[in-house]
N, C-alpha and C positions, 0 to 999 in steps of 0.2 A: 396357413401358407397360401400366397397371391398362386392363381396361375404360372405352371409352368413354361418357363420359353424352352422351346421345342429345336431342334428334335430333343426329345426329353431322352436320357439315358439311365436307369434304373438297374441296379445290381442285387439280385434277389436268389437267394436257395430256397425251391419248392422242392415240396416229397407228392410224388403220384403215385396211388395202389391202386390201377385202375391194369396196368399192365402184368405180363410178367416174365420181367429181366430188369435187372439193374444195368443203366449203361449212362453214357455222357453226351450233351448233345455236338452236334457235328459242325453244326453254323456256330462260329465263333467270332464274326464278325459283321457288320452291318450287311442289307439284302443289296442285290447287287440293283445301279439303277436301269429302267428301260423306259424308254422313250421319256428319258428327260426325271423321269417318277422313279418311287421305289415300289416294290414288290416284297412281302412280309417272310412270303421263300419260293423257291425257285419256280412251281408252278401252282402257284396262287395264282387267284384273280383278281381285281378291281374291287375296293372296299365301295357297299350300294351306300348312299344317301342316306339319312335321318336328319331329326331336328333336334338341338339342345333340348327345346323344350316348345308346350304347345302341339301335344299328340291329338290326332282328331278323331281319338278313340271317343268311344262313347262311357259311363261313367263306369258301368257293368266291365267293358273291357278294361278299362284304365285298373278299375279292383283287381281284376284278373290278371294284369300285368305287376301292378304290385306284389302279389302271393308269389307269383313266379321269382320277383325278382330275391325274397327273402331264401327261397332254395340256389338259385342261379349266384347269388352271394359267397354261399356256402363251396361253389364249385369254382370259385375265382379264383384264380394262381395268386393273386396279389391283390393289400390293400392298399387304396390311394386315397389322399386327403382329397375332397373335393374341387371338382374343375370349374373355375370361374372363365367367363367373356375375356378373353385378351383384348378384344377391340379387335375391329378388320385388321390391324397390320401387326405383325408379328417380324423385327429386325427387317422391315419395309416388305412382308412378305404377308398376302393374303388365306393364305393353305399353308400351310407347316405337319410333318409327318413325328408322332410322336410314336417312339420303339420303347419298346421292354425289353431287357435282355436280361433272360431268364440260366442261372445253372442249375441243372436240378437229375437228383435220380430218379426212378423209374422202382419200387418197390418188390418185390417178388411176393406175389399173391399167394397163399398157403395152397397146397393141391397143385400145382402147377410146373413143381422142382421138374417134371419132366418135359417141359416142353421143347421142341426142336430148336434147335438156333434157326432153320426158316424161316418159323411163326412166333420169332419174337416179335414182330410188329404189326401181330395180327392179333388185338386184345377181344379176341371174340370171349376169353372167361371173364370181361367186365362190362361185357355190353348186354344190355337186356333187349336190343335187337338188332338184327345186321341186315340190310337192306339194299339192291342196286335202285338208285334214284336218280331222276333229271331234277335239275334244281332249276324254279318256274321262277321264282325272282329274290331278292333280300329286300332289308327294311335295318337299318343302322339306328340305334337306341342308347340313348344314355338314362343311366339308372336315376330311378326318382332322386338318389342323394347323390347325384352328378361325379361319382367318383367311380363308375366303369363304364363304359361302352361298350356292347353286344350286338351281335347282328339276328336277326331271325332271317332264315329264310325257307320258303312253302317249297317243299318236295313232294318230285309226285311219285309213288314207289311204281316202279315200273318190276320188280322181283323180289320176292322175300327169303333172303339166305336163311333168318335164324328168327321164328315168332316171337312176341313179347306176349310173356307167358301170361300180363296182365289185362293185354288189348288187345281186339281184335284185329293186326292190320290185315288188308286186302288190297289185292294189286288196282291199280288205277288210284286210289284215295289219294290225297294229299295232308301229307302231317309239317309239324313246324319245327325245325332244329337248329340251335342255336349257337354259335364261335365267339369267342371275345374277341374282341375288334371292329371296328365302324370306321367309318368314315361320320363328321357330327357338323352340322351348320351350327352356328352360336349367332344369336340375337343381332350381332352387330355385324352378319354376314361372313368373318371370318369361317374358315373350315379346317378341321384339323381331323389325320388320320390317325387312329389309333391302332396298334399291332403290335405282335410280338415276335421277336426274330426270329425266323423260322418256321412257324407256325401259318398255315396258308390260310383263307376263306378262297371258299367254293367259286367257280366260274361261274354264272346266271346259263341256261340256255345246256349246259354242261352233264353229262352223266356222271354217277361216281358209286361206288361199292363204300357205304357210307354203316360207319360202327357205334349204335346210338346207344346214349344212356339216357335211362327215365329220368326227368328233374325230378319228380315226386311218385309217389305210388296214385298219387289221386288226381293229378293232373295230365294232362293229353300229351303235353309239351317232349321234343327233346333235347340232347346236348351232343354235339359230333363229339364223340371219346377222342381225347389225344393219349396217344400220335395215331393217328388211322385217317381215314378218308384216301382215297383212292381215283383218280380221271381215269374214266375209260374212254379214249379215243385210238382209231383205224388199227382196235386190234391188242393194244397195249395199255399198260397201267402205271401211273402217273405219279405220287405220292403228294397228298397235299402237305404233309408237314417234313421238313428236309431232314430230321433223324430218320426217315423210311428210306432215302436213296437206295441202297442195298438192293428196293424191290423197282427201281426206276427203268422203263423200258422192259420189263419183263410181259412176256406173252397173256393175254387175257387168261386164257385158256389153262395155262400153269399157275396165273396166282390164284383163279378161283379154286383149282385144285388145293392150294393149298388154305384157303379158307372155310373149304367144306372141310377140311381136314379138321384144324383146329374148332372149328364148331362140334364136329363129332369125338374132339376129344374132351373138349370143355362139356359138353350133356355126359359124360362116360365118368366126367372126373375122375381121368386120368391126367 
């Protein structure tokens, strides 16, 4: 299949067992636009920059980005045949926004039948670690077989809610955790965004109460757990992916309550 003309719309059922509660998502229709652009959900940020291709990794990283991307495959909502150069213009338009729009449930994780209706959107029993971070910048990636786009971006853990039983983190470190979604330059300068309705990337500059999974047992790397992530600003908490609204505007100080919660029930297995 040639390149898609954009916005591309795709109708797909995913199953995630990463949470636990069965539900439906809430954004049932495209993100609303601002200043002219779209936004992937309500308070997302700005997808960073990447290049189709021509990484100016070195060969050691490029290895090490390959390995990554064979687990980070495995954790993609959806396959896509690969993206070719549209050429700069797209229906006379240089940047075009391509959406996914995903229906999908939410699987109930065994051990879990008791959890509160609160902390259903608080997957602390499928993160192997939950961390409040400032997010120092992104990096927009398209996979060696050009049929996903990913962002990395360097966090620096400013609190650690819940250790990774396998790593040592430590406050101040900076680790790497990864959303699907980019923004992608292609060869012939075109640019297109990729996203999924609903589903945010983190602000640059931004704090956030971020709920990570290991890509591998033997790699450093991670993956923001959907639906989690969280902005904490003047007080308040944020939700980066718009099935969390429920917990939108609520007091810093109450949601952490309830995330120390659910961490202490998830170590209890209860």
């Amino acid at each position: 299949m040639s390149h898609r003309k954009l916005i591309t719309v795709l109708i797909v059922l995913s199953v995630f067992a990463l949470g636990a509660w069965a539900q439906t998502p809430t954004q049932t229709s495209p993100p609303k636009p601002q200043n002219g652009r779209e936004l992937p959900s309500k308070h997302s940020g700005w997808a960073t920059m990447g290049e189709f291709e021509g990484h100016t990794e070195s060969p050691q990283e490029l290895r090490h980005r390959r390995l990554r991307e064979t687990h980070l495959g495995r954790l993609s909502p959806f396959p896509s045949e690969p993206y070719d150069d549209p050429g700069l213009l797209v229906d006379g338009k240089s940047e075009t926004i391509g959406v996914l729009f995903i229906d999908y449930v939410v699987v109930q994780k065994p051990g879990t039948e008791g959890v509160p209706p609160e902390m259903r959107g608080i997957p602390a029993w499928g993160s192997d670690a939950v961390v409040i971070g400032t997010i120092l910048s992104g990096k927009s990636f398209m996979s060696s077989k050009h049929d996903n786009a990913y962002t990395d971006y360097q966090v620096r853990v400013d609190q650690i809610l819940k250790p990774d039983k396998t790593t040592k983190l430590v406050v101040g470190q900076q680790l790497v955790a990864s959303r699907t979604g980019g923004k992608i330059r292609f060869p012939s300068g075109h640019i297109t965004d990729f996203c999924i309705a609903g589903r945010g990337l983190p602000k640059v500059a931004s704090q956030y109460i971020l709920f990570l999974i290991k890509i591998a047992p033997d790699l450093p790397e991670y993956r923001i757990a959907f639906p989690s992530g969280y902005e904490l600003s003047n007080g308040h908490v944020y939700p980066l992916d718009d099935v969390n609204q429920e917990y939108e505007g609520m007091s810093e100080p109450a949601f952490l309550g309830l995330v120390h919660d659910a961490i202490a029930a998830a170590k209890g297995g209860k």
